[in-house]
C-alpha positions in Angstrom: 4.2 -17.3 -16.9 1.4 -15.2 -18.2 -0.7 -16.0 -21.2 -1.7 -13.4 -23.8 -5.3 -12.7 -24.7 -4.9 -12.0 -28.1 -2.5 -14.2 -29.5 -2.5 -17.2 -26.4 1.4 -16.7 -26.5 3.4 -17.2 -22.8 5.5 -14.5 -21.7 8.2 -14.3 -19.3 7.9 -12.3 -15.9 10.8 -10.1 -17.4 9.1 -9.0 -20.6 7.7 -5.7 -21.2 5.4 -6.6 -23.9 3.9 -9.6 -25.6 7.5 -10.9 -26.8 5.0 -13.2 -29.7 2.6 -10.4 -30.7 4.2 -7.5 -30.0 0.8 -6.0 -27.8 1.3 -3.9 -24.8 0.6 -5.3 -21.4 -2.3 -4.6 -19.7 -1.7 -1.9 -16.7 -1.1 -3.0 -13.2 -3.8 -2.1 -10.5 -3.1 0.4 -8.7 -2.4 -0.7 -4.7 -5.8 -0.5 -3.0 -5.5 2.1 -0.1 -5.1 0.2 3.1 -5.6 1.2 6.5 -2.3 0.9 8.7 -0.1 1.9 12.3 2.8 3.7 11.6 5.6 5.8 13.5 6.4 9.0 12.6 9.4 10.4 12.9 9.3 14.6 12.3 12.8 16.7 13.3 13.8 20.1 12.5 16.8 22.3 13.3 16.2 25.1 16.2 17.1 28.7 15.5 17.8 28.2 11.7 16.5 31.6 11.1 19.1 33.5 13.1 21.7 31.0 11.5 20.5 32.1 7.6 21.1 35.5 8.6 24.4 34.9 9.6 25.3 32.6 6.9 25.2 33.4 3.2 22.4 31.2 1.5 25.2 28.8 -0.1 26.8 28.2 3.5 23.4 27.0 5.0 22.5 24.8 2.4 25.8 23.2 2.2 24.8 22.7 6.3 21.7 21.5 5.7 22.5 18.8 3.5 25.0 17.3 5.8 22.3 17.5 8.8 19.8 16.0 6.1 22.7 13.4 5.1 23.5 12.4 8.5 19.7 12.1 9.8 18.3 10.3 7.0 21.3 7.5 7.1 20.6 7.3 11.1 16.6 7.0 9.9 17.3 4.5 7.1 19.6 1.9 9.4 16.9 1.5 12.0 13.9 1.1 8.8 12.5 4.6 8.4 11.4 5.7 4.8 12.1 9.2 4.7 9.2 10.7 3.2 10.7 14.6 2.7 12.6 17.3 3.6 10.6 20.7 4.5 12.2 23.2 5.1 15.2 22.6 7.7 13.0 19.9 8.6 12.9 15.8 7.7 9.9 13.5 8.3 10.4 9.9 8.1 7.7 6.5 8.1 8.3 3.6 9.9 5.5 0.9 8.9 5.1 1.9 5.3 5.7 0.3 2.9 6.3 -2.8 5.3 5.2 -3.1 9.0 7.5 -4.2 11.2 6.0 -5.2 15.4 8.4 -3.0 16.8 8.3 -0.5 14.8 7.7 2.0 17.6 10.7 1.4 19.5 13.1 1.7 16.0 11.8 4.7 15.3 12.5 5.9 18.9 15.9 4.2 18.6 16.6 6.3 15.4 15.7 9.5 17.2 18.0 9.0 20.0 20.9 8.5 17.6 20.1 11.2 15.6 20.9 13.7 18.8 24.1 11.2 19.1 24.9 11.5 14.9 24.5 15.7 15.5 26.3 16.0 18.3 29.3 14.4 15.2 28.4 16.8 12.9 28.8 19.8 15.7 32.0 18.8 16.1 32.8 18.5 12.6 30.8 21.9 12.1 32.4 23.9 14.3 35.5 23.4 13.3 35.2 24.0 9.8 32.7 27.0 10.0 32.3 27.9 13.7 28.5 27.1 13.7 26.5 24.3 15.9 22.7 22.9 14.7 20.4 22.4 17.5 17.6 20.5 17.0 14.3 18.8 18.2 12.3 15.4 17.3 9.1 14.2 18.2 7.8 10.9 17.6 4.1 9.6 17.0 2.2 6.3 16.5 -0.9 6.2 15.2 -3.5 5.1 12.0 -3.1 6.6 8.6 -4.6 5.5 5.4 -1.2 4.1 3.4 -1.9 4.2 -0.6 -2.0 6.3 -3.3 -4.2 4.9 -6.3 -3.4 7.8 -8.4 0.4 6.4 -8.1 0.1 2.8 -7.2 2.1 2.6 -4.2 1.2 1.4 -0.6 
């Protein structure tokens, strides 16, 4: 419980404002930035260029979703946080927002069964349209500065 400064009223964890007075809470800090070791996780799709020009623009997004689909589900069970898609390209975290020790070795884990999870959606693509993905990963440990104060996050 929390105690209001203006009216000396206790408020629930749950409430949005000062259920007795009606005032607004006061703003949460934003996270400090913190210094911290994580695992990247970058992979794009090979030759997508040659593969727009064969495909009408519809037809390669619907593929590119499913590859985004299928790798951020592979990234997410071993406790990546995919950060974005660029592109024909996803980057995913591991260490942020929580650190694990091993963190390393999941996010090499997830990239070997992402080549495992395409090599499923080839199949699956080439029936239905005739078309394979390649692509390529790379993986990378080192310090970043986690945080954004402007959004409050770490």
């Amino acid at each position: 419980m929390t105690i209001c400064a203006t009216c000396g009223s206790e408020n629930p964890p749950r409430a949005n404002f000062w259920l007795e007075c009606g005032a607004a809470l006061a703003e949460a800090q934003p996270a400090p930035e913190t210094r911290k070791t994580v695992t990247v996780v970058f992979a794009d799709v090979t030759g997508s260029t040659a593969l727009g020009e064969r495909l009408d623009a519809e037809a390669l997004r619907g593929i590119l979703n499913r590859y985004f689909a299928e790798m951020k589900a592979v990234l997410e069970r071993h406790g990546g946080t995919v950060e974005k898609f660029i592109g024909d390209a996803v980057v995913a975290v591991f260490g942020v927002p929580t650190v694990h020790e091993d963190d390393a070795l999941r996010a090499v884990r997830a990239a070997v069964e992402m080549r495992e999870a395409l090599t499923g959606l080839n199949e699956e693509l080439e029936s239905e349209r005739g078309v394979a993905l390649r692509a390529r990963a790379g993986v990378n440990t080192g310090e970043v500065v986690a945080g954004d104060p402007t959004r409050g996050y770490a």
